[in-house]
C-alpha positions, 0 to 999 in steps of 0.5 A: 845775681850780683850780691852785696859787699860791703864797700871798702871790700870793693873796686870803684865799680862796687857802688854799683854793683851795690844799687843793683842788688839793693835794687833787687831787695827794694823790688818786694812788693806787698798786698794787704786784703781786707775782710769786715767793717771800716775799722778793718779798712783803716787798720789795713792802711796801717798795715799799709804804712808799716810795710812801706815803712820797712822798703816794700812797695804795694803791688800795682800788678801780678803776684806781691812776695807779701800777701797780709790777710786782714780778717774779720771773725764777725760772720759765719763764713769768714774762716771759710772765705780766709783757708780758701784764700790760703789754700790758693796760695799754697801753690803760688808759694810753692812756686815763688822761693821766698814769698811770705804770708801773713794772717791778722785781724779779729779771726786771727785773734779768735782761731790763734795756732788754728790757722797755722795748723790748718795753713801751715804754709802762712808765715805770721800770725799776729792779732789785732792788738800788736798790728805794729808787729807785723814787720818783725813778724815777717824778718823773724819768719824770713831769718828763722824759716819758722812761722811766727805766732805773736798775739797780745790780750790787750793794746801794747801801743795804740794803732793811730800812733803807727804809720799809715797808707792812705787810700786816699787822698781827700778822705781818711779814716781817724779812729776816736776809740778801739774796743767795746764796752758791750755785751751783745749777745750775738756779737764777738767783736768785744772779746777780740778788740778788747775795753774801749780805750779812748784817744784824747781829743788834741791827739784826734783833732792833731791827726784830723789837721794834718789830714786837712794839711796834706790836702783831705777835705772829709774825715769819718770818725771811727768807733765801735761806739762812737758816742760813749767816747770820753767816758774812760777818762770821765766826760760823758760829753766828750762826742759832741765837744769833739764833733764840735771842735771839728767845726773849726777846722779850717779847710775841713769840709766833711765830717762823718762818724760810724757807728753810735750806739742808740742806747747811749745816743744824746740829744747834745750830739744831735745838737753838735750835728745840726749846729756844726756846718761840716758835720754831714746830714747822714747818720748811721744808727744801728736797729738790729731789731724791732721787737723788743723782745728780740732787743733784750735777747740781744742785750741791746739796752735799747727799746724801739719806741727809743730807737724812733724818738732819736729818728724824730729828733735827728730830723726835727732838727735836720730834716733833710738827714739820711738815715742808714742801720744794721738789722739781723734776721733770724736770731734765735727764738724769732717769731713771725711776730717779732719778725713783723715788729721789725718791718714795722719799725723799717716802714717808719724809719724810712731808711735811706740804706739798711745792711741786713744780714741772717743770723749766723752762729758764732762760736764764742758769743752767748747767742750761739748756746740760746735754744730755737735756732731758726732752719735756714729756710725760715730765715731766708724767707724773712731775710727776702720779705725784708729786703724788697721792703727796704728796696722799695723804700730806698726807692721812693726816698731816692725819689724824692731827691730828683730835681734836688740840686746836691753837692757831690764830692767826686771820689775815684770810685767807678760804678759798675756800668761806669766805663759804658756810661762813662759818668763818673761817681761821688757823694752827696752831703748825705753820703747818698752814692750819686753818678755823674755825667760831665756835660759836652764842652764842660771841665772835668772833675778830678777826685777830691773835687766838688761838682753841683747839680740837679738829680734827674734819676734814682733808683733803689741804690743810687742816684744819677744825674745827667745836667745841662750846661748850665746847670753843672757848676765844678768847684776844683779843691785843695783835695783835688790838687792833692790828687794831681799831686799824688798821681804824679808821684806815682808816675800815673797820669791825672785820672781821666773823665770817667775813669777810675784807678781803685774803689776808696769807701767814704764812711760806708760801703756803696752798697747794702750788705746783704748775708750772714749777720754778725 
């Protein structure tokens, strides 16, 4: 290998020796895996962007020399999904000199010198309040052949201000708040994101403008909370003022936000909702349970008769809105009667998509200390008798969109039967998952842009459509130039018919989350 010297030491061939060893020192390549919720995805593109920012480059193939693990500490097997990971790769990097791993995210902020006590092979651990510190976590571990252990109590800068890797690029991610003013008995997520810290409204719509400059066409908004945005500096109205003002923005086509929190959910935001064109008919309202009893075990300050009024007045005014939730089966002291309050709220709400998850025991949370912790055998079952009631209603909701015409952003996300079929996927306006088949003869669509079409199929998770000629329209967007744009900086080629590069999540994950609750 040749080393490098520094120049005036050199012959007039040095500058070429120099390119060639500085070449080998740009080859590091990275690899970030994200456990948990969107706000885990984003701070991953950030990750993304810090990484890069110090001269690696994201890993397309084979083994990355840095491997960041950022994890999510809301269910129960979170800690055994991250040390069998870790233990995977203590081989791997016993067999690469100068491989590097890192650990963040919410169950590095919980567990702390846990980790590097039972993996002391990982090379930094950092929190989720100092994510901008991961690069010279990582220099420090390399120059002082030490682990390094770097974890703040509460924000030094705030995570949007950092770089940032997209993963796509006609949607992104724009975090409104960080933290939660909650105190959920079962979650644990406020201990380790800290107080909810607000964004101003000009530096949001600033991130929003230049994502819409560089070509996106739809923004999810991101909170744990989203519609207590404003009250850290006094305006309770702040939420809708925001939705609102993203009205305005010209060439933004798509806006979502996740997740609100029904105690706190007002009409003026479903007003912003159904009187901002762009702002999407879908919202995810998280029930948790049906019983009112269970609710206040939760410290849910919420009641189900108020959890149904804000579903009827949602589709008052959009009739047409999908309407997803998080449910927990299982929480301690459950009876079948509360068990049976919740599938009686399920069977009125109608929902489009429902995340169900089995209680499981956090260390930490004031529920896991709660007597009556249901066997696993009893959860199982509720959790089954659940799940094939939402199924059939996911079904028959699904139903009645065949025959419907829906707009669909076309994403570079591929079903999983996407290559034998080879029909591509996307999402409605409602954020209804919906694959498409391009007719013989007709254009195809690149990601980012809008196909219109009638549904002729559905099923409990999706939607299809096979059309006519003539009743396939493709609308090319600024997004979908974006795209072209990209793939030739990448030196890939322009995505072809039904194929699909990587899986980017729009607001939601695809499919319902089935397993151990937060």
């Amino acid at each position: 290998m040749t080393l490098p010297v520094p120049l005036d030491e050199t012959s007039s061939s040095a500058p070429e020796a120099h390119d060639e060893a500085q070449d080998v020192v740009d080859r590091r390549t990275y690899e970030v895996r994200t456990f948990g919720c969107q706000m885990n995805v984003h701070d991953s593109e950030r990750i993304s962007g810090l990484l890069e920012g110090a001269g690696l480059s994201r890993v397309e193939d084979g083994q990355a020399d840095v491997v960041v693990f950022n994890t999510c500490a809301v269910r129960e097997n979170a800690d055994n999904k991250l040390y069998g990971n870790l233990g995977i790769l203590k081989a791997v990097k016993e067999a690469r000199p100068g491989m590097q791993i890192a650990v963040g995210g919410c169950l590095a902020q919980k567990d702390r010198e846990t980790i590097l006590k039972k993996a002391p092979w990982v090379d930094a651990v950092f929190g989720t309040h100092n994510i901008g510190a991961l690069p010279a976590l990582l220099q420090r571990a390399r120059h002082n052949q030490d682990a390094q252990l770097e974890i703040l109590e509460s924000l030094d800068v705030f995570p949007s201000t950092l770089p940032t890797k997209r993963d796509s690029v006609y949607a992104g991610w724009v975090s409104i708040s960080v933290g939660c003013n909650n105190t959920c008995t079962f979650c644990i997520v406020p201990s380790l994101r800290g107080k909810e810290r607000d964004r101003r409204p000009g530096e949001i719509l600033a991130e929003i403008e230049a994502l819409v400059a560089d070509g996106a066409v739809e923004v999810t908004l991101l909170g744990q909370n989203v519609n207590s945005y404003g009250v850290e500096f006094g305006d309770r109205g702040a939420f809708a003022k925001l939705l609102r003002a993203c009205g305005s923005i010209e060439g933004l086509e798509r806006v979502r936000f996740t997740s609100p929190h029904p105690a706190a959910f007002t009409d003026d935001v479903i007003d912003a909702m159904a009187e901002t064109p762009n702002v999407m008919p879908q919202l995810h309202m998280p029930l948790q349970s049906g019983s009112d009893r269970i609710l206040k075990a939760m410290r849910r300050s919420y009641r189900s008769s108020r959890f149904l009024g804000i579903l009827d007045r949602v589709r008052e005014r959009m009739p047409h809105a999908a309407i997803s939730t998080d449910i927990i089966v299982g929480f301690p002291g459950e009876t079948e009667e509360d068990f049976q309050a919740t599938l009686d709220v399920v069977e009125r709400s109608r929902f489009a998509t429902a995340f169900t998850f089995q209680y499981s025991k956090r260390p930490g949370t004031p529920a896991a200390e709660l007597p009556e912790q249901l066997p696993k055998a009893v959860v199982q079952e509720r959790f089954e008798r659940l799940t094939a009631l939402q199924d059939r209603i996911a079904r028959e909701e699904n139903a009645r969109q065949v025959g419907t015409l829906v707009e669909v952003l076309v994403t570079d996300q591929q079903g999983r039967k996407g290559g034998e079929t080879h029909r591509l996927t996307g999402r409605a306006r409602d954020q209804r998952l919906v694959h498409v088949s391009v007719p013989s003869g007709a254009d195809v669509p690149r990601p980012g842009d809008f196909v219109t079409l009638p549904i002729t199929e559905a099923a409990s998770f999706h939607l299809l459509s096979d059309p006519t000629t003539e009743q396939y329209s493709l609308r090319r967007s600024r997004a979908g130039d974006a795209w072209d744009r990209s793939q030739a900086d990448s030196c890939a080629a322009p995505a072809p018919a039904g194929g699909a590069p990587r899986a980017v999540s729009l607001g939601m994950p695809s499919l319902p989350v089935r397993g151990s609750a937060r």
